[in-house]
VOBA-1610 file (N, C-alpha, C; in pm, whole numbers, padded with zeros to 5 digits, always signed):
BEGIN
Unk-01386+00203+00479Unk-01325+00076+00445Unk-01208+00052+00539Unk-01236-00089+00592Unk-01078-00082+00674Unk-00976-00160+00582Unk-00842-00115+00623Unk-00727-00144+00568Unk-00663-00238+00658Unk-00576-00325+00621Unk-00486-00435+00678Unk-00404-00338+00724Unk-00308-00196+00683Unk-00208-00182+00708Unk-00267-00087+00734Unk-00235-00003+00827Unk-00321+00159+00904Unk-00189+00239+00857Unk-00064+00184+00913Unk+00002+00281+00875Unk+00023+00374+00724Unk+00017+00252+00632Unk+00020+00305+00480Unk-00134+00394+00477Unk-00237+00340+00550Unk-00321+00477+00515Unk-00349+00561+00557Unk-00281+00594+00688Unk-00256+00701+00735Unk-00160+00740+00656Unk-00087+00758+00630Unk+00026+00841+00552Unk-00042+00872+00408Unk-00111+00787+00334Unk-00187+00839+00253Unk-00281+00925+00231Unk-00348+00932+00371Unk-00481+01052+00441Unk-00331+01150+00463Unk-00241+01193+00509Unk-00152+01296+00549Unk-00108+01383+00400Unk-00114+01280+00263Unk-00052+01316+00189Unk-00138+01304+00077Unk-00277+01303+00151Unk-00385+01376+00074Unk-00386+01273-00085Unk-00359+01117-00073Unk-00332+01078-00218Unk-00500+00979-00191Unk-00494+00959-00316Unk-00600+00887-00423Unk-00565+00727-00395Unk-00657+00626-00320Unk-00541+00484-00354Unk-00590+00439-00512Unk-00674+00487-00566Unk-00663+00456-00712Unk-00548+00468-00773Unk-00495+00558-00785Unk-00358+00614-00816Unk-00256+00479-00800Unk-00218+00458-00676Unk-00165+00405-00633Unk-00173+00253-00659Unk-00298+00220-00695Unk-00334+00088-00752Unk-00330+00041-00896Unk-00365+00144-00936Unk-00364+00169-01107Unk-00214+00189-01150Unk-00142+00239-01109Unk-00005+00225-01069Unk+00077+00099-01075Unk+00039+00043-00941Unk+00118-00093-00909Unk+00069-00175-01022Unk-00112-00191-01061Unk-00126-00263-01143Unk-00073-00253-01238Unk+00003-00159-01328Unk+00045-00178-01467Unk+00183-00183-01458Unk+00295-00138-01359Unk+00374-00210-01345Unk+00413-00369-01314Unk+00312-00420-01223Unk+00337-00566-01197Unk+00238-00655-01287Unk+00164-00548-01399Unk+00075-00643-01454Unk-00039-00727-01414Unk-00081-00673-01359Unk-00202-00741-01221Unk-00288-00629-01246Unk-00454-00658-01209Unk-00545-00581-01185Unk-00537-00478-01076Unk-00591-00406-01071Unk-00640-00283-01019Unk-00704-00357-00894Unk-00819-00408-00913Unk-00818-00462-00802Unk-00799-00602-00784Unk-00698-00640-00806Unk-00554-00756-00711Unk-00477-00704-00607Unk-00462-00554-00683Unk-00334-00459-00582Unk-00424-00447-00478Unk-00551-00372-00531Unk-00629-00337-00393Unk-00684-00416-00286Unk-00710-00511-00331Unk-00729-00652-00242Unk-00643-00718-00166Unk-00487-00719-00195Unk-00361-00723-00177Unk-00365-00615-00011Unk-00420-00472-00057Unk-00359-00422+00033Unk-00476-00407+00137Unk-00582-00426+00108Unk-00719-00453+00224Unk-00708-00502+00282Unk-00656-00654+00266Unk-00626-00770+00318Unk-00783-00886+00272Unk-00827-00797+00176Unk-00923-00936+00117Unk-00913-01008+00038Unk-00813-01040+00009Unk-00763-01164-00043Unk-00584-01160-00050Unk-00523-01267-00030Unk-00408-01261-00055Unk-00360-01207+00045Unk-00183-01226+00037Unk-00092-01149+00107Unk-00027-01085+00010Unk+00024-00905+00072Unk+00075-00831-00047Unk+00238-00918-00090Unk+00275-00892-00210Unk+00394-00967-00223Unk+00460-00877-00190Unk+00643-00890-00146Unk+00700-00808-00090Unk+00764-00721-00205Unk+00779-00773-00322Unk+00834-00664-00423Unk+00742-00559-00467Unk+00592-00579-00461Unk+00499-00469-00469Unk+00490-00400-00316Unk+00528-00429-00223Unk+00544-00327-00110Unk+00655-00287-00122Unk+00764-00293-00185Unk+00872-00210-00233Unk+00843-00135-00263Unk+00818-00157-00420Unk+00807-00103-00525Unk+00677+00078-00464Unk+00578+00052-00426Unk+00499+00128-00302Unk+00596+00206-00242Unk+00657+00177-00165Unk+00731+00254-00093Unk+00869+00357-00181Unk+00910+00266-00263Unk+01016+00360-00394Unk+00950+00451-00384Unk+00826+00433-00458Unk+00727+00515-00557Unk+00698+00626-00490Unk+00624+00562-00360Unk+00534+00737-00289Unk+00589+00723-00151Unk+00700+00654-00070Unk+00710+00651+00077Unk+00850+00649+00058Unk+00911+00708+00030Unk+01083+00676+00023Unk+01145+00692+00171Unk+01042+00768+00214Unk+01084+00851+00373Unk+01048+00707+00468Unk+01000+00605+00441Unk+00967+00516+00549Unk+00976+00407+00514Unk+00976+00330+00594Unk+01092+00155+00546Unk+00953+00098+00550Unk+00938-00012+00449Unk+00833-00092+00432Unk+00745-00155+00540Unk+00849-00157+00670Unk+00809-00224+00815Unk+00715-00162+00858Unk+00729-00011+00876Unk+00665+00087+00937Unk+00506+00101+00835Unk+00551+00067+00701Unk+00380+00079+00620Unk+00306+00014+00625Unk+00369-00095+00610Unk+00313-00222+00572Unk+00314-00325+00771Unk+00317-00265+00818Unk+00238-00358+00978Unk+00140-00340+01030Unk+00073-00427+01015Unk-00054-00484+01047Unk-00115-00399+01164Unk-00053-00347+01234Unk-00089-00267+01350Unk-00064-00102+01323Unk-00119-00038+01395Unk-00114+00115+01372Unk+00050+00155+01469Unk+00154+00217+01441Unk+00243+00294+01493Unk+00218+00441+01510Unk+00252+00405+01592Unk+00236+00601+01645Unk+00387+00701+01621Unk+00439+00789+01552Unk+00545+00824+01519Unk+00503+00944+01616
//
């Protein structure tokens, strides 16, 4: 499956996580489906809102600023 944001899934393949987790997650905090979040972050439908790419990054990326997860292009660290 490709992702809108490479960087957030690369760091997710590094850190060995589930994006269920991560969706099932956002969804019951922001009250949104499971897959809204995930669609959100595919890029098949919607743009992610920026308080759920926060909230993402609080949660499981504290080490990396939302810029670096969430851009559209792959970074190379």
């Amino acid at each position: 499956m490709a992702y809108k944001y490479p960087n957030f899934a690369a760091e997710m393949a590094r850190k060995s996580m589930d994006y269920k987790e991560v969706y099932d997650s956002m969804a019951e905090k922001f009250n949104k489906s499971s897959d809204t979040i995930s669609n959100w972050i595919t890029g098949r439908a919607g743009e992610l809102p920026t308080n759920v790419a926060f909230a993402i990054k609080d949660d499981y990326f504290p080490e990396f600023t939302v810029d670096y997860l969430f851009y559209e292009e792959p970074i190379v660290n």
